[in-house]
PAZAPA-4460 file (N, C-alpha, C; in steps of 0.05 Angstrom, whole numbers, plus 32768, in hexadecimal, padded with zeros to 4 digits):
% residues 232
    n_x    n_y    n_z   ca_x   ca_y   ca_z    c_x    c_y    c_z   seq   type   mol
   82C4   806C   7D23   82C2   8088   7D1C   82D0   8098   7D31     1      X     A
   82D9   80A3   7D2B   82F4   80B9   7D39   82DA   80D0   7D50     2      X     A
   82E9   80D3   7D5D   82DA   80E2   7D78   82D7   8107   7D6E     3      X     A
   82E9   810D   7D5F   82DD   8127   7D47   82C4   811D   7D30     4      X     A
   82C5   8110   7D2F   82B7   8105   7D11   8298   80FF   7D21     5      X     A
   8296   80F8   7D39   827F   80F9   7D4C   8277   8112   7D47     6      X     A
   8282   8127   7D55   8288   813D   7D61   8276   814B   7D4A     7      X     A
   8285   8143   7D32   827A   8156   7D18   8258   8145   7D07     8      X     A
   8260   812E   7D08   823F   8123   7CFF   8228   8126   7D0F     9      X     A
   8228   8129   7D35   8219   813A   7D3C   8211   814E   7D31    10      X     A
   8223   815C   7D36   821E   817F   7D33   820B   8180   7D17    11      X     A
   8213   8174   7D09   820C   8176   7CF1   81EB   8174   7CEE    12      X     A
   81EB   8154   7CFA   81CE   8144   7D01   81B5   8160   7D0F    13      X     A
   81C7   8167   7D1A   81BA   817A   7D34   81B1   8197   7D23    14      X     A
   81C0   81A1   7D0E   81BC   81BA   7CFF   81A1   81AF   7CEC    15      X     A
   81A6   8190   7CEB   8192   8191   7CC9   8177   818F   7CDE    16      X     A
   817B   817E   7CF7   8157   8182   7D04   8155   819C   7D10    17      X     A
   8164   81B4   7D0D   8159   81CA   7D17   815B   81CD   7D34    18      X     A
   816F   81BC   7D42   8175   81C2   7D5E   818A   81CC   7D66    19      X     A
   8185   81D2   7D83   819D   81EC   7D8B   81B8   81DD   7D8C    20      X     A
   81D2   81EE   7D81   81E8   81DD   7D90   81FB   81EB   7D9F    21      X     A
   8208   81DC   7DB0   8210   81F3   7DC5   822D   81FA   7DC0    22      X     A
   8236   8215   7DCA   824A   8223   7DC2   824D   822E   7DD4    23      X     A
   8270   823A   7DD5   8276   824B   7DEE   826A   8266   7DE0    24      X     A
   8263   8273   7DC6   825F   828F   7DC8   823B   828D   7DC2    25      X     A
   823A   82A7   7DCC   821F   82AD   7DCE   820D   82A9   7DBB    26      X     A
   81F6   829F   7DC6   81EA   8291   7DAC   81DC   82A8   7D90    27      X     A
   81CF   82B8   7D9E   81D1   82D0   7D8D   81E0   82EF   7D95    28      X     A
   81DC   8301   7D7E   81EB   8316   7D87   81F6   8327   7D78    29      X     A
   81F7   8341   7D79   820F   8353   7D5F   822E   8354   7D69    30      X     A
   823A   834C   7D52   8257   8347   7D5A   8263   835F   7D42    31      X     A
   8285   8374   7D49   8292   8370   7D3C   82AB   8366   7D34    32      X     A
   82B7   8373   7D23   82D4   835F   7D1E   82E2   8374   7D10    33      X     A
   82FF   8362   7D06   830A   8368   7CFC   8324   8355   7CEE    34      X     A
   832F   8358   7CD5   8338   8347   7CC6   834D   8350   7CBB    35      X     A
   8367   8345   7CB1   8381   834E   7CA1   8389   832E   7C8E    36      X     A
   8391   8331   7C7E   839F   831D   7C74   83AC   8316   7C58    37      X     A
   83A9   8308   7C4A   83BD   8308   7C26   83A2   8304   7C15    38      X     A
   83A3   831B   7C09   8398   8317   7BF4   839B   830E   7BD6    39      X     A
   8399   8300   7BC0   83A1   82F7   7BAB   838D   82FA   7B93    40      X     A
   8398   8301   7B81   8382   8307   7B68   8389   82F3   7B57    41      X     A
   837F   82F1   7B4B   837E   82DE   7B32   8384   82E9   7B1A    42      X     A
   839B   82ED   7B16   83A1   82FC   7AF8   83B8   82EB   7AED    43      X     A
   83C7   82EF   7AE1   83D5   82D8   7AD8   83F3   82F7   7AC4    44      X     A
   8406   82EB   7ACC   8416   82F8   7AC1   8415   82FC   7AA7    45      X     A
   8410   82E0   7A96   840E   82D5   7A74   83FF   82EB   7A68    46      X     A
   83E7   82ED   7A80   83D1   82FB   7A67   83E2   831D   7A6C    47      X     A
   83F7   8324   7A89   83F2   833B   7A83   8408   8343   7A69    48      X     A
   8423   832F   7A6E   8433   8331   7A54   842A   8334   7A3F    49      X     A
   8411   8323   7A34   8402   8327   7A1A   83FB   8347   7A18    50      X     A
   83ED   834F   7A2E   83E1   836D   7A2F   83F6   8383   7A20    51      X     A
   8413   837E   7A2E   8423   8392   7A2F   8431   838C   7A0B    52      X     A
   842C   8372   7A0C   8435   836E   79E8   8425   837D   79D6    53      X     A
   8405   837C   79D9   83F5   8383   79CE   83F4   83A4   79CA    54      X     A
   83FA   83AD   79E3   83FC   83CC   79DF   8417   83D6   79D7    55      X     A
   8431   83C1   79DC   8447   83CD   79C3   843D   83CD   79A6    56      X     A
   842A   83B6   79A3   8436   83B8   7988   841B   83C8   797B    57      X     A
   840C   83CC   798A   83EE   83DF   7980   83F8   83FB   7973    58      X     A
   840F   840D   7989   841A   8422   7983   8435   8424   7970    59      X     A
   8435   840A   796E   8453   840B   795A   8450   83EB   7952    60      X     A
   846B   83E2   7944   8471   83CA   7941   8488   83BA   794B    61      X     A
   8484   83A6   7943   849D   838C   794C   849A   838C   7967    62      X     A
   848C   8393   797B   8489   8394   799C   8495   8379   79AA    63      X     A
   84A8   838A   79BC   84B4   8375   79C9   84B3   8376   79E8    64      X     A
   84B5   836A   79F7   84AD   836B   7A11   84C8   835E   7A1B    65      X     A
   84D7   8372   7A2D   84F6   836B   7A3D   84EE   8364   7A56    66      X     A
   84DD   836F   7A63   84DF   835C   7A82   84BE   8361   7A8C    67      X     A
   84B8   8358   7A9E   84A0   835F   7AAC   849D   8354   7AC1    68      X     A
   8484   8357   7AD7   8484   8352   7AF0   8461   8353   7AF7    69      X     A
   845B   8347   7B0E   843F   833F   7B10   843F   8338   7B2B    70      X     A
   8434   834D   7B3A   8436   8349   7B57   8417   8342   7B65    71      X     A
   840B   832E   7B64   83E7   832D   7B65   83DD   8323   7B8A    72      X     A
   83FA   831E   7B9F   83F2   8326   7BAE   83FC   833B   7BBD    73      X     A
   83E4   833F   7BD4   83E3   8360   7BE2   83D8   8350   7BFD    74      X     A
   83D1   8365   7C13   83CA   8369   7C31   83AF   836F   7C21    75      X     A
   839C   8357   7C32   837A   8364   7C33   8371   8366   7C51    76      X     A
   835D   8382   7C4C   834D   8388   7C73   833E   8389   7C70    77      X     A
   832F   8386   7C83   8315   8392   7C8B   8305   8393   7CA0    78      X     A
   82EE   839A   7CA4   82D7   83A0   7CB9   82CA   8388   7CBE    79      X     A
   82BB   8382   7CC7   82A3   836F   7CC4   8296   837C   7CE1    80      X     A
   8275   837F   7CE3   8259   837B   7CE7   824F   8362   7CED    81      X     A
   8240   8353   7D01   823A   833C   7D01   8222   8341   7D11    82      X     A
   8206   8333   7D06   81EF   8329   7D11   81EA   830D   7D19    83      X     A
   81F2   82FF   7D2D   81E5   82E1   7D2F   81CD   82DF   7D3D    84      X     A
   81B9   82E3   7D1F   81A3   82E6   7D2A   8196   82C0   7D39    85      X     A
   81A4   82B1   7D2E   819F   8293   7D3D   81BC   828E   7D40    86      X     A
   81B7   8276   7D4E   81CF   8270   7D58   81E0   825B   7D47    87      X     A
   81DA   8259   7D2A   81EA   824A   7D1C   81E9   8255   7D03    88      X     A
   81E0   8276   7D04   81DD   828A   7CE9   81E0   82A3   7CEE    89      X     A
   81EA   82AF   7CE0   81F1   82CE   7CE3   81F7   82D3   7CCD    90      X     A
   81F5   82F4   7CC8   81F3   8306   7CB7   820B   8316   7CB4    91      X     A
   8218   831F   7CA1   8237   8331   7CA0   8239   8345   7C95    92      X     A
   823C   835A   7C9A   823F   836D   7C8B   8261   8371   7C83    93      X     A
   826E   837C   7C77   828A   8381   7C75   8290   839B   7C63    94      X     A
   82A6   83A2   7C70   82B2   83B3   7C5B   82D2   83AD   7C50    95      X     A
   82DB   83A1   7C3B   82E7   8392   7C37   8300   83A2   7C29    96      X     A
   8321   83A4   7C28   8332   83AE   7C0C   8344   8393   7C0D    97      X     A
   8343   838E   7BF4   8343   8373   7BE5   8360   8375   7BE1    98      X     A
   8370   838D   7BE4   8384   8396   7BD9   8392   839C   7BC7    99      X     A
   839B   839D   7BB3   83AF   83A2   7B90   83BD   8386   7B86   100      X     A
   83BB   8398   7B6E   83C9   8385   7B5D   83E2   8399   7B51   101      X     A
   83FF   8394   7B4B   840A   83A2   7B41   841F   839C   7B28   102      X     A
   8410   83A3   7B1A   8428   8393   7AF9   843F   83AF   7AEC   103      X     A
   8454   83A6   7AE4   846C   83B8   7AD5   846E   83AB   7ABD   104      X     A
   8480   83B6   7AA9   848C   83A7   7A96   849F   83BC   7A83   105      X     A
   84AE   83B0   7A77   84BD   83C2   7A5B   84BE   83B1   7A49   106      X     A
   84C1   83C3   7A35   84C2   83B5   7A1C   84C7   83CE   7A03   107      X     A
   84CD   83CA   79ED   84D6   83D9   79DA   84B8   83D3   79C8   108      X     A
   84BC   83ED   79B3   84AC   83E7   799A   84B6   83FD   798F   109      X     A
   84B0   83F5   796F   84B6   8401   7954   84A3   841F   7948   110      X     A
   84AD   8436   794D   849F   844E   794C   84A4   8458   7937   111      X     A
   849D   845C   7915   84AA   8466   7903   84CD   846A   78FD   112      X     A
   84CF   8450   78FB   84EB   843D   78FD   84FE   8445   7916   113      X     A
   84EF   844D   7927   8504   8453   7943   84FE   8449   795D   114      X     A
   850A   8431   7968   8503   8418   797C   850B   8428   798F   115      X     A
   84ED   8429   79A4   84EA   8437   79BA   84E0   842C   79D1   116      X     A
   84F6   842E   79E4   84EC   841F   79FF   84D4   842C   7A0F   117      X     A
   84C0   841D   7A13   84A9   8426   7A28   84AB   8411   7A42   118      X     A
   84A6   8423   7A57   8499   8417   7A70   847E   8419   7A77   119      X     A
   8472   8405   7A7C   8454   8400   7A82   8452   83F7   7AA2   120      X     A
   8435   83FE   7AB1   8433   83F2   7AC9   8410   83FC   7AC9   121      X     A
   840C   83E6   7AD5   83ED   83DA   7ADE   83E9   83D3   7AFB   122      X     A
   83CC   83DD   7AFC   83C5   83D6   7B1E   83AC   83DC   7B1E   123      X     A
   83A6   83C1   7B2F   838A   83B1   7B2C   837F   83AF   7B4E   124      X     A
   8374   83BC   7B5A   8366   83C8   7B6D   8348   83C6   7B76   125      X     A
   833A   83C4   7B8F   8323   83B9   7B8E   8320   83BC   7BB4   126      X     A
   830A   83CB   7BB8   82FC   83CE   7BD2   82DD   83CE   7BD1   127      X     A
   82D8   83CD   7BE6   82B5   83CF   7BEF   82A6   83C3   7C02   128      X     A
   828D   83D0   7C05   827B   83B3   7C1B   8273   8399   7C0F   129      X     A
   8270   8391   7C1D   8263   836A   7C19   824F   8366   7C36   130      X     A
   8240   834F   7C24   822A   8348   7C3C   8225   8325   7C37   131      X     A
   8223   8319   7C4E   8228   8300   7C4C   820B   82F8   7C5C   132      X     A
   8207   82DF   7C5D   81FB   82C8   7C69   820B   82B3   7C74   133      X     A
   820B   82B1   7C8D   8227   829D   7C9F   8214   8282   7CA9   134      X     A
   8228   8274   7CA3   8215   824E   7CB3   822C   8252   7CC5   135      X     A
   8221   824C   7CDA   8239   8245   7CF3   823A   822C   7CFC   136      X     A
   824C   8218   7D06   824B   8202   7D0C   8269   81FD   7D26   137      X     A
   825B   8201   7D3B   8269   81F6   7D56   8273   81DC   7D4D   138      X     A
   8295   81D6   7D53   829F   81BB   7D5B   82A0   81AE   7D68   139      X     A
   82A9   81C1   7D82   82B2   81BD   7D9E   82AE   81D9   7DAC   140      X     A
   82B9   81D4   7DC9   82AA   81E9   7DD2   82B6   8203   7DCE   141      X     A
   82CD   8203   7DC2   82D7   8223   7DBE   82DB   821F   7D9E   142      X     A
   82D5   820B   7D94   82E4   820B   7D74   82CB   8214   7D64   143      X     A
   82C7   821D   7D51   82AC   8222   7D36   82B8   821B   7D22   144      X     A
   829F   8217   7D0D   82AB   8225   7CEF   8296   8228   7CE1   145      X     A
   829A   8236   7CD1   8285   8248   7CBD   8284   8242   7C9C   146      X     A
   8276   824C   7C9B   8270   8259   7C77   8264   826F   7C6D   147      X     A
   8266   8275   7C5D   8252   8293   7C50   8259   828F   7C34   148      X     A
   8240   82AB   7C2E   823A   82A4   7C16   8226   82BD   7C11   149      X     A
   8236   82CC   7BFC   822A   82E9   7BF7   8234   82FE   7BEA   150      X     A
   822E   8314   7BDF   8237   8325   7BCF   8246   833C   7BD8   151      X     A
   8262   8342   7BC1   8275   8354   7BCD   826E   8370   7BB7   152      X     A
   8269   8387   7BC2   8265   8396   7BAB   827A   83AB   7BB0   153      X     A
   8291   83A6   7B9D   82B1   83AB   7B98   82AE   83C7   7B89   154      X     A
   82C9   83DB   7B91   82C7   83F0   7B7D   82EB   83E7   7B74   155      X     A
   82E5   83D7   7B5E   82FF   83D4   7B51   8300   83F6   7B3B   156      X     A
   8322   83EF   7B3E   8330   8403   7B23   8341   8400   7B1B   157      X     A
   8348   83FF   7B04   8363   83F1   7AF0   8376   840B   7AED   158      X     A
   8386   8410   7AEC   8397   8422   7AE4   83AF   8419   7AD1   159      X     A
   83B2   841C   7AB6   83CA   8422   7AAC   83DC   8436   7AA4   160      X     A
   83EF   8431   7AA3   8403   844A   7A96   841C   843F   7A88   161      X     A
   8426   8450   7A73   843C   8449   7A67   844C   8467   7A67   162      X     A
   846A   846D   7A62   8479   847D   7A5F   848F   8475   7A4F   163      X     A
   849E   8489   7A4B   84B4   8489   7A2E   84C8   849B   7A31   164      X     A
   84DB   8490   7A3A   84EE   84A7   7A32   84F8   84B2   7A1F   165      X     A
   84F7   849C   7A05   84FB   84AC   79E4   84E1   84BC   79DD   166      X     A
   84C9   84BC   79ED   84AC   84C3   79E4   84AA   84DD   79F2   167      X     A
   84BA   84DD   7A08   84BC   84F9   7A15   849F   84FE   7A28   168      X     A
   848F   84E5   7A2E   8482   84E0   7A30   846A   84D3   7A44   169      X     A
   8459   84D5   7A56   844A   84C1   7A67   842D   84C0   7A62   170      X     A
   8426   84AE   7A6B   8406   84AB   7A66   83FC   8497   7A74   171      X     A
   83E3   849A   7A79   83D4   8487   7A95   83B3   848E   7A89   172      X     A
   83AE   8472   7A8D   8393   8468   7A8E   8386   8463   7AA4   173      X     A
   8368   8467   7AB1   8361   844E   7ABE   8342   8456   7ABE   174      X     A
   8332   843A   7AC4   8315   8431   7AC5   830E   8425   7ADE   175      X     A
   82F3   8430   7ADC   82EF   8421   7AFD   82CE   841B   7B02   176      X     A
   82CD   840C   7B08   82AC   8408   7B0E   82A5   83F7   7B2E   177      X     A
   8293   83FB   7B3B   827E   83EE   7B4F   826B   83DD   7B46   178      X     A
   826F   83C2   7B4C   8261   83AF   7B45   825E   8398   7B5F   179      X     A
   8249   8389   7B58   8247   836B   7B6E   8255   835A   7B62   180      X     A
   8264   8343   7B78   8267   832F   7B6E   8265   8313   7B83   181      X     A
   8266   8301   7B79   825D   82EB   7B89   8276   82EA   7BA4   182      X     A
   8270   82E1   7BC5   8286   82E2   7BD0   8279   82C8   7BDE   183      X     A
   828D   82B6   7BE8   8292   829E   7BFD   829D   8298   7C03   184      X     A
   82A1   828B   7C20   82B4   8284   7C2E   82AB   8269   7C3D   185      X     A
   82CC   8266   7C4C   82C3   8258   7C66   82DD   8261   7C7B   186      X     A
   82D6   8253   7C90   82E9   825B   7CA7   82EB   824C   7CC7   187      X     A
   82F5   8252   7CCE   82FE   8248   7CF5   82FE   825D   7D07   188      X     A
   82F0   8258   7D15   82F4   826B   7D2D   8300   825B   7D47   189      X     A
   8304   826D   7D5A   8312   8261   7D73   8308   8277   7D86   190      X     A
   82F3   8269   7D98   82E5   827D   7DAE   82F2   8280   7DCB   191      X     A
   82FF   8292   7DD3   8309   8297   7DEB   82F7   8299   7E01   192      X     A
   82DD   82A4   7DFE   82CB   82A4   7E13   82B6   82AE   7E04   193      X     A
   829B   82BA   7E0E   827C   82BF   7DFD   8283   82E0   7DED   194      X     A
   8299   82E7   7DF3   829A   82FF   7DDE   82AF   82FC   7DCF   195      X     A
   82C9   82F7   7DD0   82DD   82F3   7DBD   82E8   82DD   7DB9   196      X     A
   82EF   82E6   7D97   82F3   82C9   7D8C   8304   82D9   7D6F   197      X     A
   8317   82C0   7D6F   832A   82C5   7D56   832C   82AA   7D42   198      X     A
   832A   82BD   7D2D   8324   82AB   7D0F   8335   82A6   7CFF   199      X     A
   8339   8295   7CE5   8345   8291   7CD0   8331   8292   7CBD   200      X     A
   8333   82A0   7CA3   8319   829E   7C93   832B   8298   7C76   201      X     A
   831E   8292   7C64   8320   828E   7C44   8307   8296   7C37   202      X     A
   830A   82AF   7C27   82F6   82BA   7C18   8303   82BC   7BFB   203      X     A
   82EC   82B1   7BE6   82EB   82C1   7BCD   82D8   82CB   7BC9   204      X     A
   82E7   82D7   7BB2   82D8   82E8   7BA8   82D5   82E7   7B86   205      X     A
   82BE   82EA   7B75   82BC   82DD   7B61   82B3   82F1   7B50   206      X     A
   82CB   82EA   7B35   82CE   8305   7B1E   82C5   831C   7B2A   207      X     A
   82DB   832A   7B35   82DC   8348   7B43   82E7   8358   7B2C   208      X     A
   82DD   836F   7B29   82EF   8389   7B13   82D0   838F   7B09   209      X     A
   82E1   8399   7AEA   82CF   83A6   7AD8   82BF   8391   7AC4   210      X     A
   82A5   8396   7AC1   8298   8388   7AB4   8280   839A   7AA5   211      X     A
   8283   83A4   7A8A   826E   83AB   7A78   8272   83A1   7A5D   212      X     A
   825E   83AA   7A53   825C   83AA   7A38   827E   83A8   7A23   213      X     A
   8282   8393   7A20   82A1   8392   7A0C   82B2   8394   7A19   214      X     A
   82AE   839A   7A35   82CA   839D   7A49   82C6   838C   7A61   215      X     A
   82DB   8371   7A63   82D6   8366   7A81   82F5   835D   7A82   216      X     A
   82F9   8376   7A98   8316   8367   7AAA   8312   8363   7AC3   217      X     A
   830B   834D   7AC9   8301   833D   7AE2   8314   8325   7AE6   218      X     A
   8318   8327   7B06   8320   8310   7B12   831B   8306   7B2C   219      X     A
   831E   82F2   7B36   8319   82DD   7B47   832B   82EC   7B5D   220      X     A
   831F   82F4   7B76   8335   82F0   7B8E   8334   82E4   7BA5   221      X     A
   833F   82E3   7BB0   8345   82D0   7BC6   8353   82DE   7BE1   222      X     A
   8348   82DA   7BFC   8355   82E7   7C0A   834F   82D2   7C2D   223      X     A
   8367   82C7   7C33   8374   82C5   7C4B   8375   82D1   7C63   224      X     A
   836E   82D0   7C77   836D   82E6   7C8A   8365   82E0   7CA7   225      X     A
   836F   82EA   7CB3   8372   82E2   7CDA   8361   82FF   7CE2   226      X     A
   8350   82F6   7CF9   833C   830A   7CFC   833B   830B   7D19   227      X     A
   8322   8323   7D29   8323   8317   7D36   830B   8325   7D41   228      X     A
   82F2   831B   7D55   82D4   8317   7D4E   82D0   8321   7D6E   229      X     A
   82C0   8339   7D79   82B3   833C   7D8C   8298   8341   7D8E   230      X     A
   828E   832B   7DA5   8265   8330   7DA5   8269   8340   7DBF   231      X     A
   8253   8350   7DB4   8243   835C   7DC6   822D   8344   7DE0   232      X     A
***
């Protein structure tokens, strides 16, 4: 067995009997932070082409769709709050922007026999706090890594709009709601000394948007991100 693979079946051994393990950062303490990185939604171009077919041909007929575009990643930030109230658990608070989504498209349709080009564009948007539950697990003496697991409560908003230059014409939609949704992660830290330390994390986030009665445009995101963590 490899001299990491020690390293980690300890630690491990040592978390499930409830004993201390040692680390360069302080064993408890309030820490904060801060985070940047790519965010990615889960939407899928297919379904939005369908969308933009559907609303040609709702207002007219024969709907055709000439080009389109689907841009689903963005830059995500945020805050983070940290309690380690033990030394192999802590508590998170965050304030999170998940970043946009941004869709275009053209396409023609049939208006009382006169084929008329429309432009459409969509954007799919989403911020808020989250609160987590963290397992911490020391490698080595400056290395960690983590997990969490806890709820993001997002204020997504959809926005559409279409315009016309034979229609003489613009128009814009949008819906928006605050809701929870399931969030988890994991991650690496790298401790410089008992107060700072810089991270790599991977969080999702699970069916984010609008969700009621006959209406759910929800999606999955995902966000990437280099941080970087000071204790008190």
């Amino acid at each position: 067995m490899s001299g990491i693979n020690r390293i980690l079946l300890s630690a491990a051994v040592t978390l499930a009997l409830g004993l201390p393990v040692a680390a360069s950062a302080a064993d408890t303490g309030f820490y904060v932070g801060a985070l940047v990185g790519s965010s990615n939604v889960d939407l899928s171009k297919a379904d939005w082409d369908t969308a933009v077919l559907d609303a040609l041909n709702t207002v007219g007929t024969g709907g055709v769709l000439t080009s389109s575009s689907l841009d689903k990643s963005d830059v995500g930030f945020g805050a983070v709050f940290g309690w380690k109230f033990m030394p192999n658990f802590a508590v998170e608070a965050y304030y999170l922007d998940l970043g946009k989504v941004k869709a275009d498209a053209t396409g023609t349709t049939v208006v009382a026999a006169t084929t008329v080009d429309v432009t459409l564009s969509g954007e799919f948007k989403t911020n808020g706090p989250a609160i987590a539950l963290v397992g911490i697990l020391p490698f080595s003496q400056n290395w960690e890594a983590d997990a969490r697991a806890g709820i993001y409560y997002g204020d997504t908003k959809i926005t559409l709009a279409a315009s016309s230059v034979a229609g003489g014409g613009a128009a814009s939609s949008s819906d928006s709601q605050s809701r929870s949704s399931f969030m988890g992660g994991v991650g690496v830290g790298y401790l410089f000394n008992e107060n700072v330390s810089v991270r790599f994390d991977y969080m999702y986030f699970d069916s984010v948007g609008i969700k009621r009665s006959g209406i759910e445009d929800t999606a999955n995101v995902n966000l990437l991100s280099l941080g970087v963590r000071y204790m008190f």
